[in-house]
C-alpha positions as CSV (number, residue, x, y, z in Angstrom):
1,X,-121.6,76.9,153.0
2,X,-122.0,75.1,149.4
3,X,-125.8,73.8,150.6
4,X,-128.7,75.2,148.5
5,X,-132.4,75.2,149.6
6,X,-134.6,75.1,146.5
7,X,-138.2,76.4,147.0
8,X,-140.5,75.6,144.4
9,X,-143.3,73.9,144.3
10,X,-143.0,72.2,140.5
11,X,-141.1,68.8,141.5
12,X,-140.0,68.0,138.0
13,X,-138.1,71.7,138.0
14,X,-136.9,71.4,141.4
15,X,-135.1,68.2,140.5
16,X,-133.8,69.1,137.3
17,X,-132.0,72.4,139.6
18,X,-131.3,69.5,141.8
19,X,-129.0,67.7,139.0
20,X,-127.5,70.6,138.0
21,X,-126.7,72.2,141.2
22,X,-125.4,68.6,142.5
23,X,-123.2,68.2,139.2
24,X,-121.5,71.6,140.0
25,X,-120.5,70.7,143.4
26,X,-123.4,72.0,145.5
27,X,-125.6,70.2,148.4
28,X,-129.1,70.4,147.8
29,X,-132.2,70.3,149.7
30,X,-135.9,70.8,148.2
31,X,-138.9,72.0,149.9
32,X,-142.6,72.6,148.1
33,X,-144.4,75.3,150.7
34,X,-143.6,78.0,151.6
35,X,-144.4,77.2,155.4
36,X,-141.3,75.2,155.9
37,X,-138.8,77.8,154.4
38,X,-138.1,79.3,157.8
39,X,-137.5,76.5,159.6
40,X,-135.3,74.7,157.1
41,X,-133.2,77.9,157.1
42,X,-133.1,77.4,160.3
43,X,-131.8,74.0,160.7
44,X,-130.0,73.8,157.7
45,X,-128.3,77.0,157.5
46,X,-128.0,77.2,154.0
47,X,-126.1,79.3,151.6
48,X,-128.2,80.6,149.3
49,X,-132.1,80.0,149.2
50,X,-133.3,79.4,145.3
51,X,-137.2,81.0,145.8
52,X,-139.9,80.5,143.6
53,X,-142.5,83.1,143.7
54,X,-145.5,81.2,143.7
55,X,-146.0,78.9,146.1
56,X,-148.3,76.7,148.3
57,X,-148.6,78.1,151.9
58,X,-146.9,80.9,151.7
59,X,-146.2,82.9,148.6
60,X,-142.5,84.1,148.0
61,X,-143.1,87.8,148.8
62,X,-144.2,86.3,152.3
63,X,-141.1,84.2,152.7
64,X,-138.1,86.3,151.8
65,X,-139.8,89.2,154.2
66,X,-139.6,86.0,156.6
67,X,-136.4,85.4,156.4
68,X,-134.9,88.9,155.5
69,X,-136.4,89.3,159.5
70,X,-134.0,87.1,160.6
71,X,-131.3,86.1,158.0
72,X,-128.7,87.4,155.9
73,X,-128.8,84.6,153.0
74,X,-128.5,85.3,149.7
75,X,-132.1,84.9,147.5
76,X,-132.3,84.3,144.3
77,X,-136.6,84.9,143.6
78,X,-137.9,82.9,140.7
79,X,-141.1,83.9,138.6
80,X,-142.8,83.3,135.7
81,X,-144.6,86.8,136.5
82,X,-142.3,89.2,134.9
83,X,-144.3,92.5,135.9
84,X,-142.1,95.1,137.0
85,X,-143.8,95.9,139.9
86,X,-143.3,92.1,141.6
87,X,-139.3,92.6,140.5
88,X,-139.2,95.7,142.7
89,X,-141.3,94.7,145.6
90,X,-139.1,91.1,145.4
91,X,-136.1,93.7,146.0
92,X,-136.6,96.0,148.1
93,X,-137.6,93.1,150.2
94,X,-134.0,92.0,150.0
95,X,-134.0,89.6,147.0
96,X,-130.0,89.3,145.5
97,X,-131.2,88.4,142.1
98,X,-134.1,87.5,139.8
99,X,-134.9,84.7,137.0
100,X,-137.7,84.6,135.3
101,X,-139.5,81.1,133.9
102,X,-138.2,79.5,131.7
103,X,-135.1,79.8,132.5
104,X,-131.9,77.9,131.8
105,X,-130.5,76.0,134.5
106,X,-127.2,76.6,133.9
107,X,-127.5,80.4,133.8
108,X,-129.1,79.6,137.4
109,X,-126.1,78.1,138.7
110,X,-123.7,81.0,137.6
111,X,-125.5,83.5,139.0
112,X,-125.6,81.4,141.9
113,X,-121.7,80.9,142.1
114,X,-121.4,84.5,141.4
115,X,-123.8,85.5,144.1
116,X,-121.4,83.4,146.7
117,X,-118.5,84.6,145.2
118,X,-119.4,88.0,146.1
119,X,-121.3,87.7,149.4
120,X,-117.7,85.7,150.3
121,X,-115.6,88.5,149.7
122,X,-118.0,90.7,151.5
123,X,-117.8,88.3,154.4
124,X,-113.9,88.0,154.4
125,X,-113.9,91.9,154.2
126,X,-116.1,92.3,157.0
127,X,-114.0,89.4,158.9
128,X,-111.0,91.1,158.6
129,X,-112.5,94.5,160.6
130,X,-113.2,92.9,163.5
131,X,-110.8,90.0,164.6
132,X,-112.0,87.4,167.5
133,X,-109.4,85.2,169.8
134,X,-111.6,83.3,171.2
135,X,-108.7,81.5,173.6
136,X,-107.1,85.0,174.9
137,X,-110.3,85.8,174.9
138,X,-109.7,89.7,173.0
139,X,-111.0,91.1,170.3
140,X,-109.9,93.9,168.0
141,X,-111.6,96.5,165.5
142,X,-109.3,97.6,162.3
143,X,-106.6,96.5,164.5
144,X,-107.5,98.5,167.9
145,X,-107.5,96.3,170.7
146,X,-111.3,96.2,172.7
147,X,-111.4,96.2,176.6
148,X,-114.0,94.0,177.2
149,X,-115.3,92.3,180.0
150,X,-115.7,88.8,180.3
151,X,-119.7,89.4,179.8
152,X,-119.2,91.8,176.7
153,X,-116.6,89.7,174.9
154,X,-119.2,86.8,175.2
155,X,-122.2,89.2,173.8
156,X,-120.0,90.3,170.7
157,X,-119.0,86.7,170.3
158,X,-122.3,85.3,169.8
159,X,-123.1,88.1,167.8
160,X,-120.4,87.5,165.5
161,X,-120.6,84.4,164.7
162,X,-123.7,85.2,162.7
163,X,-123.3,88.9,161.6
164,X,-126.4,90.1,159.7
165,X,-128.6,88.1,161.7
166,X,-131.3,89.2,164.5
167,X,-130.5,87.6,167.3
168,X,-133.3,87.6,170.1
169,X,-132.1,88.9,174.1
170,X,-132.8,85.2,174.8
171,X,-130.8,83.8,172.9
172,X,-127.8,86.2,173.8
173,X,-128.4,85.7,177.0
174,X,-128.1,81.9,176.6
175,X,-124.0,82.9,175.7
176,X,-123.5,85.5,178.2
177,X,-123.0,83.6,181.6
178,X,-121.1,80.5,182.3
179,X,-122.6,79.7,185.5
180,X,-126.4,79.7,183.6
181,X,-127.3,82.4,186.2
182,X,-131.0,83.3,186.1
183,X,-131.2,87.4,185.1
184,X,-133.5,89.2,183.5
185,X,-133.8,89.9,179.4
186,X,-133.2,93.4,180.0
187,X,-129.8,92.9,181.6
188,X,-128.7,92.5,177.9
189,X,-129.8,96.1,176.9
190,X,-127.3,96.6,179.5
191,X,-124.3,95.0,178.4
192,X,-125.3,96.5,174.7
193,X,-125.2,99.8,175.7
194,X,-121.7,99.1,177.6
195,X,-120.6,97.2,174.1
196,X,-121.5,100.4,172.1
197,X,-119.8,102.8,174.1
198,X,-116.5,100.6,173.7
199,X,-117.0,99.7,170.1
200,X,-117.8,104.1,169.6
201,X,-113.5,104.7,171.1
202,X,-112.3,102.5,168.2
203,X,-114.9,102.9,165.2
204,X,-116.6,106.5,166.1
205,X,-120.2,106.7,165.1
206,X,-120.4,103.8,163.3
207,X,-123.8,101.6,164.1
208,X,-122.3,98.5,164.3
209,X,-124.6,96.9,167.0
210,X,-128.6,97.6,165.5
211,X,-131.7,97.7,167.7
212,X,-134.2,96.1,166.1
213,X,-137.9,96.7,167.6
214,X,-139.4,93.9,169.0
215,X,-137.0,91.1,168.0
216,X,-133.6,91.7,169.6
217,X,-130.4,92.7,168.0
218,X,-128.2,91.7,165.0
219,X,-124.2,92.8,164.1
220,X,-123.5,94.9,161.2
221,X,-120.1,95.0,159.4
């Protein structure tokens, strides 16, 4: 995905990123509060997320623990606090990278590209562990062949289409059953425990399906 979401609420510095991003080949899309990262994320699936610290709403801290809830994109924090302490906490939160103000917009776009760069390879590598034929309807791990039901290969599809991502039992459900069947949440705790136990034969005691209190679960690999 080559779109960038740009948080910050300085317009003249959001549009000079803009022009730079857009001259080196990237889709662009500008917010000003932090409120409205979450959903734009949402609906926009970008990237990366370009995240200015301080911001109307909802400060960046706020944000990035928002989206780190529910998203794998990269984040790139930007500050003109350099204190240590906010570069940590901005980290451990799941930040990718910092810039502090002022900065140089060029050196902004390569660390962008090389944030993508790397975050693709990752992907590819992760990819290439667990292969998907969605029209044989099989699926493999390192090459070992899964027997899955019809139910299970549906749960680890849905799951792998966005892997990093907590994915509610709703909205797994909402993949699981062709007929649109009414069942229970807790039926997918079910086929999740089933989906382990398979996925255990061919990666041992690998976690590759998390738990994650409260929200659902998200793929890992």
């Amino acid at each position: 995905m080559n779109r960038i979401l740009i948080v910050e609420d300085e317009e003249k510095l959001a549009r000079l990123l803009e022009d730079y991003l857009q001259a080196a080949g990237y889709e662009t899309q500008w917010v000003a509060d932090g409120g409205a990262v979450a959903g734009a994320v949402k609906e926009h699936a970008p990237g990366l997320v370009v995240l200015d610290l301080m911001l109307p709403g909802k400060d960046g801290l706020a944000v990035c623990r928002e989206l780190r809830a529910a998203s794998d994109v990269p984040i790139v924090m930007v500050t003109a606090r350099a204190e240590e302490i906010d570069r940590l906490l901005g980290l451990e939160l799941g930040a990718d990278d910092y810039v502090c103000k002022p900065f140089s917009p060029r050196e902004v776009v390569a660390r962008i590209k090389a944030i993508l760069r790397r975050t693709q390879r990752d992907r590819c590598a992760s990819e290439a562990r667990l292969a998907i034929d969605e029209a044989a309807f099989r699926a493999t791990w390192d090459g070992s062949a899964l027997d899955l039901t019809p139910v299970e290969f549906r749960l680890l599809r849905t799951l792998a289409r966005e892997p990093g991502r907590v994915m509610s039992r709703q909205q797994l459900l909402d993949g699981l059953y062709e007929d649109h069947r009414v069942v229970t949440d807790r039926t997918v705790d079910s086929h999740v425990k089933n989906l382990r136990r398979k996925l255990a034969q061919v990666c041992g005691d690998e976690e590759i399906i998390r738990s994650i209190y409260g929200a659902g679960y998200k793929l890992e690999i």
